[in-house]
N, C-alpha and C positions, 0 to 999 in steps of 0.2 A: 975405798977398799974394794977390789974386786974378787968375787971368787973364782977360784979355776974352774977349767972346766969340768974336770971329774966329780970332783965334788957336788956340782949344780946336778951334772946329770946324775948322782948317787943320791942325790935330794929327791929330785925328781921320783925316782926310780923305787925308793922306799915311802913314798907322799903314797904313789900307786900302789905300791902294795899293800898298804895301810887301809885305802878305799875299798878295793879286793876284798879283805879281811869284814870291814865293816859292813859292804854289801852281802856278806856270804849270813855274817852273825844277824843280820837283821832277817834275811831270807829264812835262817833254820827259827828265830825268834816267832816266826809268822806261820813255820808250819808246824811248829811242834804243839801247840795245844791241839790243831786239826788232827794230825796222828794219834793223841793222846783220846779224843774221842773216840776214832773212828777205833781204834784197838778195844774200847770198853766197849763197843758194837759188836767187835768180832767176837769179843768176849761171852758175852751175855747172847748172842743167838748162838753160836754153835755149844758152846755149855748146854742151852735147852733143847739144842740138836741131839750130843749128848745123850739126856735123859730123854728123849725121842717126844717130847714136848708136844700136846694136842695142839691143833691151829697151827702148826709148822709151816703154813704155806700163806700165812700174813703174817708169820715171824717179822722175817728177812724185810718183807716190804712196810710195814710198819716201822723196823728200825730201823731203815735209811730214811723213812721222813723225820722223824725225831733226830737223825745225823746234818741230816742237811738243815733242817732248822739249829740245831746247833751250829752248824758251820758255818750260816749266817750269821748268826747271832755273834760268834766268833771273828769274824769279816770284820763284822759294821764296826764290834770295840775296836777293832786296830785299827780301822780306820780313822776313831772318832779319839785314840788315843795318840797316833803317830801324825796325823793328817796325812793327807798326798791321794790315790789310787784306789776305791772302794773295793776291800777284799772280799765283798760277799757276793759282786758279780762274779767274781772268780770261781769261788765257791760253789755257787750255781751252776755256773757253767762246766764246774766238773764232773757235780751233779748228774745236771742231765745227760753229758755225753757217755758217762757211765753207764747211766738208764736205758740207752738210746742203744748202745753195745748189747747191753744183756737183752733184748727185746729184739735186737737184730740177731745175735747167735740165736735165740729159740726159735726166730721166726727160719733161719736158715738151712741149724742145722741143730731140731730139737732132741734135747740130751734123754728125756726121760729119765734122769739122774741129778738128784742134789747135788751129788758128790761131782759131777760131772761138772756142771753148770758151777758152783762154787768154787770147782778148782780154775777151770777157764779167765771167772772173773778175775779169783786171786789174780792169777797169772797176768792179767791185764793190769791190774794194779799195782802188780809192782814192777812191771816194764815202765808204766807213766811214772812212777818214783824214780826209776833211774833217768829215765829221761829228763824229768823233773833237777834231776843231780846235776845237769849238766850246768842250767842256772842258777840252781841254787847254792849248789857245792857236792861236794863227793861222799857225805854222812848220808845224805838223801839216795844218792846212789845205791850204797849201803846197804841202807834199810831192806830199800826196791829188790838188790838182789836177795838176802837173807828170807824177805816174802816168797821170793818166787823158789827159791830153794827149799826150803820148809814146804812150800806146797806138792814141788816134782816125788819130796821125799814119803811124804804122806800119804802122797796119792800111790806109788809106785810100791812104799814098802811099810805102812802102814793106814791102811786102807778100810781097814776094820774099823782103826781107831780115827778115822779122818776128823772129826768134828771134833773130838778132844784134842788131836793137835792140832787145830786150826783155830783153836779156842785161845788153849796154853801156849803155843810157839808162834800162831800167826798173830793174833790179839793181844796175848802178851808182848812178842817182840813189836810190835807199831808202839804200844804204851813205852816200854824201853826205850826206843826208837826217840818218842816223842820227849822222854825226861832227857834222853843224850843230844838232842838238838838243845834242849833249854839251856844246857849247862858248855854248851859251843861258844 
């Protein structure tokens, strides 16, 4: 029995899109607990931003080390649960280059502004999410732009309130974010 050709190649061609699919679900599988953190980050210091919180300025860097050891920690299980590729150099790695950003805009071109400085990063992170989107899929994209637009919006037309929406719409939406990759 031979098959035609159309069909072989319509096997083919849906085998492919099948992979596609399952590379995208495993990719959003792998970053949505990481956005699911890093949103209860965003949550939890600008809320105490918020209420203008004493020690504001080991806030932020206290909570990305308790971020990034979660997203280590977050790494090593999938790696130690799927095998293949250790996620928590990854992790690291985005880590630091994050770090390495924020430490290069101050040394560059110093804000003298939280608001300033926290919107910049926003801003940086959710360009790396969409760029992120391109290998992972287009949810990731998403996210990245609905970050960075919640930030222009906040910072441009509610300003006052920056750290409460940055809390609510920026920390909140990664948490969203994070349950709408799970369930991809």
């Amino acid at each position: 029995m031979t098959i035609p050709r159309e069909d072989a190649a319509r096997a083919l061609k849906e085998a492919e899109a099948a992979a596609d699919r399952s590379a995208t679900a495993i990719g959003y599988e792998r970053a949505s607990p990481h956005l699911i953190l890093w949103g209860v980050i965003w949550v939890v210091a600008n809320s105490l931003g918020v209420l203008r919180a004493p020690y504001g300025g080991v806030l932020w860097p206290s909570l990305i080390v308790l971020g990034v050891i979660g997203s280590v920690v977050i790494g090593l299980k999938t790696r130690s649960r799927r095998g293949g590729r250790n996620q928590a150099v990854g992790a690291l790695t985005i880590a630091f280059a994050f770090t390495l950003l924020g430490f290069g805009i101050q040394a560059l071109a110093p804000t003298g502004s939280v608001v300033v400085a926290e919107g910049v990063m926003t801003l940086a992170i959710g360009m790396a999410y969409m760029v992120m989107g391109l290998a992972i899929g287009w949810r990731m994209t998403a996210i990245g732009t609905a970050v960075m637009l919640i930030t222009i919006f906040a910072a441009t037309w509610g300003r006052e309130q920056f750290f409460a929406w940055m809390a609510l719409a920026g920390g909140g939406g990664l948490i969203l974010g994070g349950l709408w990759l799970r369930k991809a």
